[in-house]
C-alpha positions as CSV (number, residue, x, y, z in Angstrom):
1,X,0.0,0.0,0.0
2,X,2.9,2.6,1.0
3,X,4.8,1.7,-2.5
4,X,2.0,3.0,-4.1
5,X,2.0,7.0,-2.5
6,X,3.7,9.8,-4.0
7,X,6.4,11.1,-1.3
8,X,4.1,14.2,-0.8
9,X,1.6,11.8,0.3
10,X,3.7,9.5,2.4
11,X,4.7,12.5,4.4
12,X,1.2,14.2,5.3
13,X,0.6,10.7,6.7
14,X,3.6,10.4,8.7
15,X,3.5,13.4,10.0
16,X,-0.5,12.5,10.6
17,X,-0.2,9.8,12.7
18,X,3.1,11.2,14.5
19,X,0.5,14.0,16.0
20,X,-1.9,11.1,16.6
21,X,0.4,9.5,18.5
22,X,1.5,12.5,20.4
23,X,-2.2,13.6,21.2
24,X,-2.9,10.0,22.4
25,X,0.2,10.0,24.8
26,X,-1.3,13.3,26.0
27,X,-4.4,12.4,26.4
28,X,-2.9,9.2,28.8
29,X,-0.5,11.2,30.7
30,X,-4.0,13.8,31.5
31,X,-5.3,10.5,32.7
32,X,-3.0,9.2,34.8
33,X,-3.0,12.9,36.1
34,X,-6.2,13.2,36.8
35,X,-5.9,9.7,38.9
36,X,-3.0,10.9,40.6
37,X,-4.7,14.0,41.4
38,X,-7.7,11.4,42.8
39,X,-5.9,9.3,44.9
40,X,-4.5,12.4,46.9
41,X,-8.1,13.8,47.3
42,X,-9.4,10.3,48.3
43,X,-12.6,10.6,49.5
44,X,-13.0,14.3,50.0
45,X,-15.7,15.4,47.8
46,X,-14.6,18.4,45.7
47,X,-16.7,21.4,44.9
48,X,-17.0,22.9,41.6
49,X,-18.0,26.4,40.4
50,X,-21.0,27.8,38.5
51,X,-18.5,28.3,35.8
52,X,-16.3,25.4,35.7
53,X,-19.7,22.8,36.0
54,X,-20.7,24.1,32.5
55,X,-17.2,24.1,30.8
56,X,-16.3,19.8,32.2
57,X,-20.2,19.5,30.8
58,X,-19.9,20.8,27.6
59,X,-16.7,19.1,26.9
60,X,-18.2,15.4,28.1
61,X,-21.2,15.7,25.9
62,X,-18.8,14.9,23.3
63,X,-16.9,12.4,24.6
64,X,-19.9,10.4,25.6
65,X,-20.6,7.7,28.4
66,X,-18.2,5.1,27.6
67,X,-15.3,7.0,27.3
68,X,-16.3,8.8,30.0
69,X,-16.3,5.6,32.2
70,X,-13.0,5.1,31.4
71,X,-11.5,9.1,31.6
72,X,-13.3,10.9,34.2
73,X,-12.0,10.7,37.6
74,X,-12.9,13.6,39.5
75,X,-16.7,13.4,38.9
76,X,-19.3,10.8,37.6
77,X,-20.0,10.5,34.0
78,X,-23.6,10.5,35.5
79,X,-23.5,13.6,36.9
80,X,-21.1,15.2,34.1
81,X,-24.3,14.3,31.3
82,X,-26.2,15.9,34.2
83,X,-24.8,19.0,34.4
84,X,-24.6,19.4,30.2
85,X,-28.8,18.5,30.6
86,X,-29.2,21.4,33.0
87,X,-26.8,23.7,30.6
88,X,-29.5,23.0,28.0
89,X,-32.3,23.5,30.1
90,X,-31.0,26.7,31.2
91,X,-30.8,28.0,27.7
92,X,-34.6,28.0,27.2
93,X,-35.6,28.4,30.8
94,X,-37.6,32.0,30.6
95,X,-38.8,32.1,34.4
96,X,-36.4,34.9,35.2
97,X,-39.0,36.6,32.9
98,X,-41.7,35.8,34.5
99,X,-43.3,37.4,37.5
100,X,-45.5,35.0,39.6
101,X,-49.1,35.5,40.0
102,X,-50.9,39.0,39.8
103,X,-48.8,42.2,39.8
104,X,-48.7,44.1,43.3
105,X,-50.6,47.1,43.8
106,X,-48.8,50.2,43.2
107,X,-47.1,51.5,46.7
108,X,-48.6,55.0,46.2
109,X,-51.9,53.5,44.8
110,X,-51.8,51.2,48.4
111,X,-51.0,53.9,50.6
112,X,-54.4,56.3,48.8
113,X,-56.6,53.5,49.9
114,X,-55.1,53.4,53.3
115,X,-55.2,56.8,53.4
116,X,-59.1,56.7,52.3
117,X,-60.2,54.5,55.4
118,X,-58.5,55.9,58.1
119,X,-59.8,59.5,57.4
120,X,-63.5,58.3,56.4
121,X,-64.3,55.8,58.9
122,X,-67.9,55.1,57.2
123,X,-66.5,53.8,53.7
124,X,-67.0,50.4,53.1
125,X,-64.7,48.7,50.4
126,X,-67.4,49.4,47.7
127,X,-67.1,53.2,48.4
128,X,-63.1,53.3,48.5
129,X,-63.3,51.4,44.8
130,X,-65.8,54.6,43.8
131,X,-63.5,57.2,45.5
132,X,-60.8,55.4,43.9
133,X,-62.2,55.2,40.1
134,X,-62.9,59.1,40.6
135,X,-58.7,59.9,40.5
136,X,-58.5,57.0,37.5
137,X,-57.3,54.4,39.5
138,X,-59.6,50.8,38.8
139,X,-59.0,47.9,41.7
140,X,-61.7,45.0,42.5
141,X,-63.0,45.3,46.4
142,X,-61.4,42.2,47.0
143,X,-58.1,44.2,46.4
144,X,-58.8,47.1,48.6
145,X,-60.1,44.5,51.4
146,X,-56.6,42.8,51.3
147,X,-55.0,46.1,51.3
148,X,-56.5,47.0,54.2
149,X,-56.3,43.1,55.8
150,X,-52.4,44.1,55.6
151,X,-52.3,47.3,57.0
152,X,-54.7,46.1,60.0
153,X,-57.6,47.7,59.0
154,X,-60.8,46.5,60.4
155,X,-64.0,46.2,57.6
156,X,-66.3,50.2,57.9
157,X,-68.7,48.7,60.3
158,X,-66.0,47.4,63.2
159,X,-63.9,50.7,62.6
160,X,-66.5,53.1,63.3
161,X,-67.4,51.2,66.2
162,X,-63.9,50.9,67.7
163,X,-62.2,54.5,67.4
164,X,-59.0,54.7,68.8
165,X,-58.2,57.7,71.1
166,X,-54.5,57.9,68.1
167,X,-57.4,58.7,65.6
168,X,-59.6,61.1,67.4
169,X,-56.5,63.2,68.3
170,X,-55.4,62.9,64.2
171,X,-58.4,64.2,63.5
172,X,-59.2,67.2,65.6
173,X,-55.8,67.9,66.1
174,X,-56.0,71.0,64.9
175,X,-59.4,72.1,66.7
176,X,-57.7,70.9,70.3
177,X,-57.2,73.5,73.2
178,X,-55.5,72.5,76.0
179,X,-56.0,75.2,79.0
180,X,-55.1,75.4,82.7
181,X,-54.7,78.4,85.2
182,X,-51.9,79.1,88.4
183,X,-51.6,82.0,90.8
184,X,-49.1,84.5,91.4
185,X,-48.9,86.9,93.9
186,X,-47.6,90.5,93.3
187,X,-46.5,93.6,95.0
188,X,-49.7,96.4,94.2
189,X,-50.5,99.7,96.2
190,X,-53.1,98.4,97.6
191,X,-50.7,95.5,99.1
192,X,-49.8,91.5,98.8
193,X,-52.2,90.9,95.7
194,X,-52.7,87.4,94.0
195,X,-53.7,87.6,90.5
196,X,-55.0,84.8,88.7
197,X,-53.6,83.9,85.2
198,X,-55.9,81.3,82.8
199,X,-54.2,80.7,79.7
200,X,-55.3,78.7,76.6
201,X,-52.9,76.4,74.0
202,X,-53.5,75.4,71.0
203,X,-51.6,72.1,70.5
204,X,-51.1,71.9,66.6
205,X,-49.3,75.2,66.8
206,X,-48.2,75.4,70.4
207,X,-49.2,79.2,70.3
208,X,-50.6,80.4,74.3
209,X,-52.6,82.8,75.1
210,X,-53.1,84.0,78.7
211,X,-55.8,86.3,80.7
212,X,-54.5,87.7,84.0
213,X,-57.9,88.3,86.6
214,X,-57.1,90.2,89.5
215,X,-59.5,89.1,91.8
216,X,-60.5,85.1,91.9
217,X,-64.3,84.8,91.7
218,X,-66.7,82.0,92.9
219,X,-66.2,80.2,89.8
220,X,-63.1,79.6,89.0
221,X,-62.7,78.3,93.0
222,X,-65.7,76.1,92.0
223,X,-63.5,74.8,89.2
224,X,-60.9,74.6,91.0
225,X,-62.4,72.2,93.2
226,X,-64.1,70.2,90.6
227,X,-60.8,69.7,89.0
């Protein structure tokens, strides 16, 4: 067979199955590495990255499981053809696309309906959905009943009923006047006088206001007492 190639062509097959033999005397020594390598580890287990799992998959896809049986050391030709299964799967896995179920209400959209129930006490989910539908917002009741459920808000008819003394301040805050009155006794020409001072505060702006009665009448001992 060799008598009948051209030099040219005796070459290029020499030199061809030189490299063959040189690649296969690699690939043995890699082996005998890799076993080498093994034996040291014994029976540790080793851990492998996101990103070397995927390259040692790729490249055993193509080797297959027999050869695989007889090369790989390190890990399993089971779990090798595992990893290159979940490489595949992860290319047409669109989940990180995907939001589950409904999309949430809007924070701001939320916090209007919260907004709506604690400052009308009366509406019932049906009239939060109107008032809502008025600034171009559309939610189900159901919706604004679990917003509520979250924010532990009780249904219109338990929330009138059950007003918290936090609320009624909020809501007259700015109507509430705190007042209170002390003596004080001063110097006059007429002697050792004790004059009376009542003064009123308003306690959203903290502003006082104070009348000074020189004489204490009947009534303000009577509510002095009472007090």
């Amino acid at each position: 067979m060799l008598a009948g190639l051209n030099p040219f062509s005796f070459l290029v097959v020499s030199v061809a199955g030189w490299i063959n033999q040189r690649q296969q005397q690699l690939i043995e020594y890699l082996v005998e590495e890799n076993r080498v390598l093994r034996e040291h580890i014994g029976n540790r287990r080793m851990r492998f990255t996101d990103d070397q799992r995927p390259r040692l998959a790729a490249r055993a896809n193509k080797l297959g499981r027999r050869v695989l049986v007889q090369v790989a050391t390190t890990v399993t030709p089971e779990t090798l053809l595992a990893w290159h299964r979940r490489l595949i799967a992860k290319k047409y896995d669109g989940s990180a696309y995907r939001n589950p179920g409904r999309p949430k209400t809007l924070t701001d959209i939320s916090k209007l309906v919260v907004r709506m129930a604690e400052e009308n006490r009366t509406w019932g989910y049906r009239r939060i959905q109107g008032a809502i539908a008025n600034l171009g917002h559309i939610l189900a009741h159901t919706t604004i009943a679990n917003i509520l459920k979250r924010h532990g808000i009780e249904p219109a008819p338990e929330r009138n009923r059950k007003t918290k003394w936090k609320d009624f301040l909020d809501r007259h805050w700015d109507q509430l006047v705190a007042t209170d009155f002390f003596t004080v006794e001063v110097w006059t020409c007429s002697g050792l006088t004790r004059f009376v001072v009542l003064f009123f505060m308003n306690l959203s702006t903290r502003r006082v206001e104070n009348r000074r009665h020189r004489q204490i009448s009947q009534w303000t001992v009577d509510e002095s007492d009472c007090a």
